[in-house]
MIZAPA-740565 format. One record per residue: y, z, x of N, C-alpha, C, CB in turn; residue in one letter. Coordinates in pm, whole numbers, padded with zeros to 5 digits, always signed. Atoms other than C-alpha are relative to their C-alpha. Glycine has a CB too. Example, Ala and Ser with C-alpha at 12.3 -4.5 7.8 and 13.67 -1.06 7.14 Angstrom:
<recs>
-00119+00000+00089-00450+00780+01230+00120+00000+00090+00003+00125-00099A-00119-00006-00082-00106+00714+01367+00109+00073-00077+00046-00142+00041S
</recs>
This chain:
<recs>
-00117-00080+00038-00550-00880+01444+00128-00082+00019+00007+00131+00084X-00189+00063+00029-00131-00994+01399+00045+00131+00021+00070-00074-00189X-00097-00049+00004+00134-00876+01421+00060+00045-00137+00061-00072+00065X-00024-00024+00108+00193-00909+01071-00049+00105-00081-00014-00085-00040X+00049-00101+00032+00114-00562+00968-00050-00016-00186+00113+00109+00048X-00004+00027+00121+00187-00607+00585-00123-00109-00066+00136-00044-00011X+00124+00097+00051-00022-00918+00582-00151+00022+00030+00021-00133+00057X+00139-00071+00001-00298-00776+00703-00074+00088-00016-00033+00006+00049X+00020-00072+00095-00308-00542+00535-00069-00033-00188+00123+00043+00015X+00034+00070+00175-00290-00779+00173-00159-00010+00046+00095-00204-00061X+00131+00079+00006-00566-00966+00357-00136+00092+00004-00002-00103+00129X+00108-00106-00040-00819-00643+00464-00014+00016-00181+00060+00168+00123X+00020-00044+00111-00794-00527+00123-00055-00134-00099+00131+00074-00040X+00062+00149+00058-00854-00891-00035-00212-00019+00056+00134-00168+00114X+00160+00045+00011-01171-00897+00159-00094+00144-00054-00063-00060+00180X+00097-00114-00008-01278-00530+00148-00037-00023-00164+00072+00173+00057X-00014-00013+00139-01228-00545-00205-00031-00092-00116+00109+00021-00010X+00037+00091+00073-01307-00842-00335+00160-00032-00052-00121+00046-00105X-00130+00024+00101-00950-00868-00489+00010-00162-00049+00156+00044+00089X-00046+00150-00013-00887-01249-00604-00100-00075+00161+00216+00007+00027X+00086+00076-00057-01205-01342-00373-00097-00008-00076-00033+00031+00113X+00151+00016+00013-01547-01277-00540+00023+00043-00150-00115+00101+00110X+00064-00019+00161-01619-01260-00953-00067+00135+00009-00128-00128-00053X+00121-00097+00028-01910-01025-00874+00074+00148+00088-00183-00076+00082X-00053-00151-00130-01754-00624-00756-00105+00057+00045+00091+00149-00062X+00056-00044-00104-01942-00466-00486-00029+00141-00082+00090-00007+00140X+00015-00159+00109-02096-00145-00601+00034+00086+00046-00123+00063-00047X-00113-00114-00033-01900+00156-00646-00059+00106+00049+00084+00051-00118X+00050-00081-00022-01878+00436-00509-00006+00106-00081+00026+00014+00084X+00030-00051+00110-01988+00727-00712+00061+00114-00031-00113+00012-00008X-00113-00118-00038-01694+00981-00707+00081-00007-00090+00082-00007+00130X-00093-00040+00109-01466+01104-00953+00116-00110-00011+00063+00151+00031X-00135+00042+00006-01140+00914-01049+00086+00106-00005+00025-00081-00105X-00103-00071+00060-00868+01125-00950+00120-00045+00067-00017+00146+00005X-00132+00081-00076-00481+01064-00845-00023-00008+00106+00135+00051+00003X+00054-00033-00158-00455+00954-00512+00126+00075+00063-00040-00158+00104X-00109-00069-00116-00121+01167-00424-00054+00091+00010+00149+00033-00021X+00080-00169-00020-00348+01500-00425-00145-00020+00080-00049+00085-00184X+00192+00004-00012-00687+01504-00199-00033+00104-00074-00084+00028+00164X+00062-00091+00051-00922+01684-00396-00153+00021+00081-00001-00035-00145X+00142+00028-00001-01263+01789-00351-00147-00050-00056-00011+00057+00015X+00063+00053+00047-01541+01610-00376+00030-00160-00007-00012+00067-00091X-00030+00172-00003-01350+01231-00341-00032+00020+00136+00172-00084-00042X+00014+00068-00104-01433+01055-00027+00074+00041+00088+00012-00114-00016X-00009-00091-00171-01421+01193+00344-00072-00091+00092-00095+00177+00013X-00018+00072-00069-01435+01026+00647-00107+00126+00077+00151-00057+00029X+00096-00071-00047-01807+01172+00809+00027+00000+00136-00126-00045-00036X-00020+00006-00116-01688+00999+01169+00111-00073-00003-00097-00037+00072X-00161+00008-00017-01370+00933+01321+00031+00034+00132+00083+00099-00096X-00032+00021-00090-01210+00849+01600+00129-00049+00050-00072-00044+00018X-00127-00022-00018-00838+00914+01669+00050-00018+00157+00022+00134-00055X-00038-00033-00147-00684+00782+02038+00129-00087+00026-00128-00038+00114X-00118+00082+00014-00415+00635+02174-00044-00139+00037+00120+00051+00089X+00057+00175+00017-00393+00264+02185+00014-00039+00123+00089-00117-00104X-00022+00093-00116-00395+00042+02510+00195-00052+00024-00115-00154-00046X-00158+00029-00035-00015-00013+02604+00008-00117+00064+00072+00103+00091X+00041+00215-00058-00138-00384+02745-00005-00061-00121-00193-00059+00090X+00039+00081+00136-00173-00441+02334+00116+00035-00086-00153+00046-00077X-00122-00027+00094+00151-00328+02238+00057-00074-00134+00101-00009+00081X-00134+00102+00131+00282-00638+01984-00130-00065-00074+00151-00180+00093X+00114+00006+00100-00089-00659+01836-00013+00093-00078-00114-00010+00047X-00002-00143+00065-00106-00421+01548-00064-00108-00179+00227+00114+00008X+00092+00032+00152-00357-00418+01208-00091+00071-00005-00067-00135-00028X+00146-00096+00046-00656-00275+01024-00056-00089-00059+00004+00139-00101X+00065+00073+00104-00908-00380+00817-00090+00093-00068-00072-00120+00050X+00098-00093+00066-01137-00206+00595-00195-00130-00025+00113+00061-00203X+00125+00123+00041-01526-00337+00591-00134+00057-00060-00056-00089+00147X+00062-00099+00058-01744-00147+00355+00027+00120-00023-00076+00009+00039X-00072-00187+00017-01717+00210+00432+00113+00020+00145-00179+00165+00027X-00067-00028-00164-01577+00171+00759+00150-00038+00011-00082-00104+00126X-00127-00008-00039-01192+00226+00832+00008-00054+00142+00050+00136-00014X-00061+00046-00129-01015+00022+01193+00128-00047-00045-00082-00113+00080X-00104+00020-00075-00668+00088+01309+00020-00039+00093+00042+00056+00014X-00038+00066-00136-00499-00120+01606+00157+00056-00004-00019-00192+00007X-00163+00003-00032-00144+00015+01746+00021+00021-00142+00082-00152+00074X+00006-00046+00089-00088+00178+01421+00074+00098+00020-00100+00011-00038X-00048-00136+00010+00190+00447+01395-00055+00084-00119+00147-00005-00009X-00022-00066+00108+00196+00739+01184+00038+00005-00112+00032+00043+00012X-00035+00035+00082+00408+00713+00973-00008-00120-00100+00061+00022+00035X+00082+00144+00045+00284+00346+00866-00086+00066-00089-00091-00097+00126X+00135-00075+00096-00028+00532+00781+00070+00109-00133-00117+00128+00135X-00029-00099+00091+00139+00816+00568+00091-00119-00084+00079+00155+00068X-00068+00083+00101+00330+00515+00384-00128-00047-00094+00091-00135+00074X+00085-00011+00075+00035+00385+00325-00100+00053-00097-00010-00018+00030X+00070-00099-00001-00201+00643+00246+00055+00071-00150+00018+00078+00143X-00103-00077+00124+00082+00789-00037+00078-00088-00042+00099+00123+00040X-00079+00157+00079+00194+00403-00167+00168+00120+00016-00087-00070-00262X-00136-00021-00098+00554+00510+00018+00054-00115+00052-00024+00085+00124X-00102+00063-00075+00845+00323+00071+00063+00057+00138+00101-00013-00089X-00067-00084-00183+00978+00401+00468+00088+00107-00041+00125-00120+00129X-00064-00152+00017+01258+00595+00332-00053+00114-00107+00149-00021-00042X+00096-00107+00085+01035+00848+00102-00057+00048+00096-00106-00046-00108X+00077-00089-00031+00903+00987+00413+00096+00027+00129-00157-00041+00010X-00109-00058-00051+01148+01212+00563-00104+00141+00141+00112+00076-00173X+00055-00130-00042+01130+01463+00840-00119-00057+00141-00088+00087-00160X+00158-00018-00116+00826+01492+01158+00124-00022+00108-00183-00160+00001X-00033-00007-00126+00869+01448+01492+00061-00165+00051-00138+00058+00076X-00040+00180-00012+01051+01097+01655-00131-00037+00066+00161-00059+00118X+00091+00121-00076+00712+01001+01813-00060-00060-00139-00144+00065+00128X+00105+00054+00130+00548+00940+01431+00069-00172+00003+00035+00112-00203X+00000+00146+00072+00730+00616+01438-00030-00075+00169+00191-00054-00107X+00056+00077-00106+00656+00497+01795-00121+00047+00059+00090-00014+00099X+00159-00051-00109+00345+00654+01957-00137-00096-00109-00044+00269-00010X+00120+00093+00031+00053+00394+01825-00115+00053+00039+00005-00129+00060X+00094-00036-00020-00277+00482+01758-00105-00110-00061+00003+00126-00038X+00119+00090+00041-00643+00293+01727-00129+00127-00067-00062-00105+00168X+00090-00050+00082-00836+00446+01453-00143-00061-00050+00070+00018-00093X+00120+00015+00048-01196+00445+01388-00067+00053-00102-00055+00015+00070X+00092-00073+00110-01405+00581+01098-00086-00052-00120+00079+00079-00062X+00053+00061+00090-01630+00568+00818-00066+00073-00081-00062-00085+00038X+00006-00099+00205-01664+00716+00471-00118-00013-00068+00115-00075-00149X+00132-00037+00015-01947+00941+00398-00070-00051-00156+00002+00162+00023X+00014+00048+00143-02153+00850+00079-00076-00160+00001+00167-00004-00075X+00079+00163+00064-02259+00508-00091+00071-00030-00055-00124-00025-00088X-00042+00090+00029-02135+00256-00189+00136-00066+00006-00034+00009-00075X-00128-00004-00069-01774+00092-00099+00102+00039-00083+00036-00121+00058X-00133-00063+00037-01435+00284-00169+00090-00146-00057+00079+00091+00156X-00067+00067+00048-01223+00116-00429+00213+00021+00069-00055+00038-00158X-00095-00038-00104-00850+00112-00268+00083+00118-00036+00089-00112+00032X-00071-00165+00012-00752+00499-00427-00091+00053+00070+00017+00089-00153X+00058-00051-00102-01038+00601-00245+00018-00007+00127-00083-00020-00008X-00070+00049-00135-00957+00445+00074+00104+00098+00026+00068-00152-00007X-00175-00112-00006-00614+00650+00028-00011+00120+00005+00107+00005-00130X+00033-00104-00009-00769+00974-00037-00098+00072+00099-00023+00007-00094X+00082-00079-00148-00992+00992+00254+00061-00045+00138-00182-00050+00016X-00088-00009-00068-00723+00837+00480+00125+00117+00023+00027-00097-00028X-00068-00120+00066-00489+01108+00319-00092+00138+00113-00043+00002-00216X+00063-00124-00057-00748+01373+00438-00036-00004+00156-00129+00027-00078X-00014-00012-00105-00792+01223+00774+00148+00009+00072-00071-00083+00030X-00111-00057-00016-00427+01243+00847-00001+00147+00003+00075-00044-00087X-00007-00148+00059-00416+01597+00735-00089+00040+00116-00061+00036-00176X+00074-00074-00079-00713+01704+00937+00044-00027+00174-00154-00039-00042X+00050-00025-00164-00696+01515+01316+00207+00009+00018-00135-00195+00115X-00166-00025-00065-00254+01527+01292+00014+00131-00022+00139-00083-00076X-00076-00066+00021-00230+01830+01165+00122+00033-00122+00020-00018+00087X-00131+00076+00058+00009+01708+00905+00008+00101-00075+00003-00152-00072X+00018-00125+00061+00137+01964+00706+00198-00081-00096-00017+00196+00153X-00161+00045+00102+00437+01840+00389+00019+00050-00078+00030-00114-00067X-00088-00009+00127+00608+01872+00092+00018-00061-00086+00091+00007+00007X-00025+00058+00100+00700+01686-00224+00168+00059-00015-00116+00033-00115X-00141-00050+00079+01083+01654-00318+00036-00070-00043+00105+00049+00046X-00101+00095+00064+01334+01470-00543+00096-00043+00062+00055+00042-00099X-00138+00012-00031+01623+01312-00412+00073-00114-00003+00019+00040+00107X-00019+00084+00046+01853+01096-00474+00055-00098+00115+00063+00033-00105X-00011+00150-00161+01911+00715-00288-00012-00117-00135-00215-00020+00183X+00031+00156+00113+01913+00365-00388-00113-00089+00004+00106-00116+00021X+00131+00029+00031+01666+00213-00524-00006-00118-00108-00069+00129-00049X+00026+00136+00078+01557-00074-00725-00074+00062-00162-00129-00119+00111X+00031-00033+00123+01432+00001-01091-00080-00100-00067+00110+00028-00067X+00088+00108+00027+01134-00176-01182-00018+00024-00205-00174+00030+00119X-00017-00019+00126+01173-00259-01596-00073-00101-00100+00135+00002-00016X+00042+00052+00089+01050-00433-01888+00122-00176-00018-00005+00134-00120X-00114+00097+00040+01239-00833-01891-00018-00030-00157-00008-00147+00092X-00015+00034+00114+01363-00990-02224-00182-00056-00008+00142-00109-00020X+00085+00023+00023+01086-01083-02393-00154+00055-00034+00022-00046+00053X+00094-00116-00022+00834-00819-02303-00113-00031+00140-00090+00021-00157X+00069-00049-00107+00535-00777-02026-00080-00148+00001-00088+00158-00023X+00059+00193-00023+00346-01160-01911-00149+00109+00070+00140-00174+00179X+00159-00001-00087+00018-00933-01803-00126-00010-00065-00027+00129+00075X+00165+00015+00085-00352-00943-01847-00082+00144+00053-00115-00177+00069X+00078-00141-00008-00532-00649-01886-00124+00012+00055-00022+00054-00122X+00085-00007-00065-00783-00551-01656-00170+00070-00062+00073+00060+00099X+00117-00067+00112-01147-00404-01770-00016+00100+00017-00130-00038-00011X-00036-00141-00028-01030-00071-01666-00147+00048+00106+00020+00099-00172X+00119-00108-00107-01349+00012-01432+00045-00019+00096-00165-00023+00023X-00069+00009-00110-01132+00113-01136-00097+00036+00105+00120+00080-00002X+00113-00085-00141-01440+00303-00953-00069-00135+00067-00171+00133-00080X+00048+00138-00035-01630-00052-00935+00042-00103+00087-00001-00055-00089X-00118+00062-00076-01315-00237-00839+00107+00013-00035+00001-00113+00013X-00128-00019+00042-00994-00185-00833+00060-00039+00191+00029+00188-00091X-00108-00016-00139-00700-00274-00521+00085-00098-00027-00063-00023+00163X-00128+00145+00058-00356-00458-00533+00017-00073+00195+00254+00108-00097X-00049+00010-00109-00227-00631-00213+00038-00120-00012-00069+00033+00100X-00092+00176+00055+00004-00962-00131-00061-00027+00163+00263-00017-00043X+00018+00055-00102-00046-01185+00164+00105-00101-00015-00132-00038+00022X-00100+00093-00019+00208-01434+00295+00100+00051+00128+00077-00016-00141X-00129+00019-00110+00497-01452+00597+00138+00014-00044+00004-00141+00060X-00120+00007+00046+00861-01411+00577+00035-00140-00007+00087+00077+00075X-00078+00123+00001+00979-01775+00453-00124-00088-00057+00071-00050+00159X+00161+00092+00100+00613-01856+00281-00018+00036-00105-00160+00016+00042X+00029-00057+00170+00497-01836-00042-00093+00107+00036-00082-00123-00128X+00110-00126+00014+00338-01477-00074-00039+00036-00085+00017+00105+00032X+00037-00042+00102+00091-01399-00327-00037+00094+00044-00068-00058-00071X+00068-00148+00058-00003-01086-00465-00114+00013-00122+00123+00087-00062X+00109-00051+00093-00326-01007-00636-00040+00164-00027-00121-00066+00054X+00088-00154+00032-00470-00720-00803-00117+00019-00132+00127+00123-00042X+00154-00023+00068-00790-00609-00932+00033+00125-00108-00140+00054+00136X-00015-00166+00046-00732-00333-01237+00080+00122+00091-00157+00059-00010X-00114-00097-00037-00416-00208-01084+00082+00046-00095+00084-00050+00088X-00067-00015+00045-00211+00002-01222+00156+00005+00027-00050+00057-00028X-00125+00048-00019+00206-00083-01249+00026+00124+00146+00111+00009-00166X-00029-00088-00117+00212+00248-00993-00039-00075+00113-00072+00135-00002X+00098+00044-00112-00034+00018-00757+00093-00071+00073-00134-00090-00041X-00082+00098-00038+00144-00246-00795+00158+00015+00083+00012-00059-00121X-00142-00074-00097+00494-00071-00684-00009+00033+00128+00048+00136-00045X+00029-00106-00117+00323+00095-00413-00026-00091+00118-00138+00107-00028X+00022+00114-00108+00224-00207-00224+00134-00062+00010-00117-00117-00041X-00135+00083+00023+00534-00399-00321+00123+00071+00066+00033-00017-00163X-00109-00084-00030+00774-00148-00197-00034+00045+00123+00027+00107-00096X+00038-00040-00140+00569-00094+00136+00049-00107+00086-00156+00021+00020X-00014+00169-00124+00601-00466+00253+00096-00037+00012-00058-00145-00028X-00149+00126-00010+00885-00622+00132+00129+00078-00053-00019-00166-00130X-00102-00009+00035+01141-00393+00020+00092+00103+00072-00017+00009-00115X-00023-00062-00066+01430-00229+00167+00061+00146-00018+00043-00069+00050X-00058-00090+00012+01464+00048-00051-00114+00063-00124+00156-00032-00021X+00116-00042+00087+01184+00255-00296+00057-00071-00160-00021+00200+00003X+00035+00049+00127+01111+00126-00645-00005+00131-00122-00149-00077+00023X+00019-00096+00043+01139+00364-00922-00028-00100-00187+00134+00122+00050X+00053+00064+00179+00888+00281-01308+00092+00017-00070-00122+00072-00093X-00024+00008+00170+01049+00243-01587-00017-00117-00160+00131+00018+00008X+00055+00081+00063+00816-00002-01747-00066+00086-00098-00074-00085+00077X+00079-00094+00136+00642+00284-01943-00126-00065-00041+00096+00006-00154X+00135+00095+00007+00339+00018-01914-00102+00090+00055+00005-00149+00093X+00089-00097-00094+00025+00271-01889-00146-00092+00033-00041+00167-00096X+00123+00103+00005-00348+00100-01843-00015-00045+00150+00030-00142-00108X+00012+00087-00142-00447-00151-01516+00000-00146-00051-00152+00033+00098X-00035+00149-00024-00395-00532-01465-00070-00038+00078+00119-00039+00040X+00032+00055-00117-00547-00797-01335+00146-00107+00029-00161-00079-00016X-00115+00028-00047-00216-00903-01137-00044-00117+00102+00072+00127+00057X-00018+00080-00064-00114-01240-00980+00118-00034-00015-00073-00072-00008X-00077+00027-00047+00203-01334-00855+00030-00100+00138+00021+00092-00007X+00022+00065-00138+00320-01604-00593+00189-00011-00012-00129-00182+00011X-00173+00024-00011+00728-01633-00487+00009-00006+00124+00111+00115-00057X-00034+00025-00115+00904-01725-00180+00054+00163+00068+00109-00125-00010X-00001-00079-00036+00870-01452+00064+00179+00023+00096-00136-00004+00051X-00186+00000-00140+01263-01330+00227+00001+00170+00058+00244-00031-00134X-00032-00165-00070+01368-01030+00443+00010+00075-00059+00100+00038+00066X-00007-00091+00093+01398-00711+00296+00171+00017-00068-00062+00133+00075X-00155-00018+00001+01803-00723+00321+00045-00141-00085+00072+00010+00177X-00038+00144+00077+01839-01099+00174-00078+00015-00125-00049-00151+00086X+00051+00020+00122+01635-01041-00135+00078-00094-00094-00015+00123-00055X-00070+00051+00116+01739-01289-00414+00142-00097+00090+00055+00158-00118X-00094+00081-00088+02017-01427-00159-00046-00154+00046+00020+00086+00131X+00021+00124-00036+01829-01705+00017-00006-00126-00059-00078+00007+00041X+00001+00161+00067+01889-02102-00062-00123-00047+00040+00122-00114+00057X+00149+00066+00040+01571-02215-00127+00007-00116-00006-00064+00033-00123X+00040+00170+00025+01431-02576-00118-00032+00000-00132-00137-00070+00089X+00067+00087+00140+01356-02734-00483-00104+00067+00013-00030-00175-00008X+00162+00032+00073+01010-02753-00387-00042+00145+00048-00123-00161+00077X+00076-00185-00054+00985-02336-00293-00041+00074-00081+00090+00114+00063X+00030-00071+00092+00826-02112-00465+00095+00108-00035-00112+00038+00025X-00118-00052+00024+01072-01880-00680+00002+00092+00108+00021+00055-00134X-00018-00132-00042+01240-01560-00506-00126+00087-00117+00190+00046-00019X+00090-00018+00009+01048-01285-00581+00103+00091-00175-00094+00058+00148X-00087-00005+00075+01338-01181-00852-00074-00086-00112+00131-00039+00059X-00003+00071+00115+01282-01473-01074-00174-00010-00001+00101-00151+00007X+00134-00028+00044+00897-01439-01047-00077+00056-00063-00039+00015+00040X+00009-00157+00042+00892-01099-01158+00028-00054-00125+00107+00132+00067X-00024+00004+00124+01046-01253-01480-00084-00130-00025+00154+00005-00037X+00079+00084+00065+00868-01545-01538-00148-00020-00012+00038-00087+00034X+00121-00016+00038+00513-01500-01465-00022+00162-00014-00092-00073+00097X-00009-00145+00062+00519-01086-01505+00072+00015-00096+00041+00094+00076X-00082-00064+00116+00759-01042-01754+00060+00122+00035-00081+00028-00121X-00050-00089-00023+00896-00783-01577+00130-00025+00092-00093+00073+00037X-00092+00031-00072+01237-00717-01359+00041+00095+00086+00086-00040-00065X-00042-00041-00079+01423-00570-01085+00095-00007+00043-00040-00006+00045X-00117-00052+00052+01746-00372-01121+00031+00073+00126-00009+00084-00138X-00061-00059-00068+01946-00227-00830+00074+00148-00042+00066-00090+00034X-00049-00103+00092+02051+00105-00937-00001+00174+00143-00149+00004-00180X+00011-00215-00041+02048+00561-00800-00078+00068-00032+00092+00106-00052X+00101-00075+00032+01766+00757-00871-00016+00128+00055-00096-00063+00021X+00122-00079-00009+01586+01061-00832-00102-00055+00067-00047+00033-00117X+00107+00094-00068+01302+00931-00564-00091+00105-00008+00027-00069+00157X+00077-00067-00061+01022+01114-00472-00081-00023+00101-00047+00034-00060X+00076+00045-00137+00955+01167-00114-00066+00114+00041+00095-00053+00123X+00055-00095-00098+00762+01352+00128+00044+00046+00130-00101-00038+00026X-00029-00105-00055+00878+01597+00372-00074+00030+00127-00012+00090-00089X+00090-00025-00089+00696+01588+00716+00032+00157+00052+00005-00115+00109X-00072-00211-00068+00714+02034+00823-00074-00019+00107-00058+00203-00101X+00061-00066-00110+00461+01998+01099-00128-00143+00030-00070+00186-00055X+00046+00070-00073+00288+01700+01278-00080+00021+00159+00091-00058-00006X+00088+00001-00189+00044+01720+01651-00049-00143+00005-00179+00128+00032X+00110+00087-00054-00068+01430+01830-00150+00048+00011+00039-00035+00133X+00178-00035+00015-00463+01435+01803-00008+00026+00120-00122-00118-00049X+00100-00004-00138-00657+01612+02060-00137-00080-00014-00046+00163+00035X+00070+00107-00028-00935+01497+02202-00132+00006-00098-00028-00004+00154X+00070+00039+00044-01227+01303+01994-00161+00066-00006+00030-00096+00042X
</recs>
């Protein structure tokens, strides 16, 4: 485990998933495709599970990984998870109690069924464990903030189209450090995927489509990784890989516009620390 939450995150999902590691996808699991902001029934559930608090001797270690069916959290807040879980930028999730962002938890579990969860599955039975051992109880609202505006650059769209079987494989995620080159891969993501990761790690304010690009991608990207507040600011060496600005336009074909929106966040009404296991 790191410290680097974000990155190990790209990396769990790189291996669980095969993303930009293995040619051959792991076989799917056999469950409906449906959105992952709604659990439904019948997608993927978490059979065992194991919700506690973390060791306070491991405080500045914190990560997960996913390894088949099996979910592990380390020092892991809440709210982290509900970012994740609902591809959420930090400010889109309004509201709970002040321990969701400091009280750390070490999560265990592992998702009933056959064969391994593509990364909307992952989300929808994380989604439902939230819900069940917090308690979690939200909302959906509009509101408005600043935000970045993800668009179509001159020219038009630099992607490659994925073979659309998301159940098989599908997951986006980046790996890299602040001040390294960080790539981003994705397996038959769609431009939502792609936002959803991108706007978890590195940015300091939600992302809102207006690429109107529908379908999935197989996505690669590499640019010099900077703080969330310096975006596009930092003096770069020659030999660095671009910001993540001029990347966006030259190998995506796409761009990123500072702008006011309409967001849509979530609403924490009612949060509990987990009882006992």
């Amino acid at each position: 485990m790191t410290a680097g939450i974000g990155l190990v995150l790209g990396s769990a999902i790189a291996i669980a998933r095969g993303v930009g590691v293995s040619p051959t996808p792991p076989q799917e699991m056999p469950t409906a495709q449906v959105p992952w902001s709604s659990p439904n029934g019948g997608e993927p559930e978490f059979e065992v599970d194991t919700v506690k608090p973390s060791d306070p001797a491991k405080c500045c270690s914190r990560g997960w990984g996913m390894n088949g069916r099996r979910f592990v959290t380390v020092n892991m807040n809440l709210k982290y998870l509900i970012q994740w879980a609902w591809n959420l930028q930090a400010k889109q999730v309004v509201g709970g109690p002040p321990w969701m962002d400091n009280a750390r938890f070490d999560i265990s579990g592992e998702i009933d069924g056959d064969g391994v969860p593509n990364q909307r599955q992952w989300k929808i039975a994380v989604q439902k464990l939230l819900i069940d051992r917090f308690q979690l109880q939200l909302h959906h609202e509009k509101r408005e903030m600043s935000a970045f505006a993800l668009a179509l650059a001159k020219g038009g769209p630099k992607l490659t189209p994925g073979d659309g079987n998301v159940k098989a494989h599908q997951g986006m995620g980046f790996v890299g450090g602040v001040g390294e080159t960080m790539h981003g891969n994705g397996v038959n993501a769609s431009i939502d995927d792609f936002i959803g990761e991108l706007q978890r790690i590195l940015m300091d304010r939600p992302i809102v489509n207006e690429t109107d690009l529908p379908g999935v991608y197989n996505i690669q990207i590499a640019f010099t990784r900077e703080e969330p507040d310096a975006l596009g600011m930092t003096q770069l060496p020659d030999t660095a890989a671009p910001n993540l600005f001029e990347a966006l336009q030259q190998q995506l074909g796409l761009k990123l516009e500072g702008t006011r929106a309409p967001v849509d966040v979530i609403v924490i009404d009612h949060a509990e620390t987990p009882g006992e296991n």
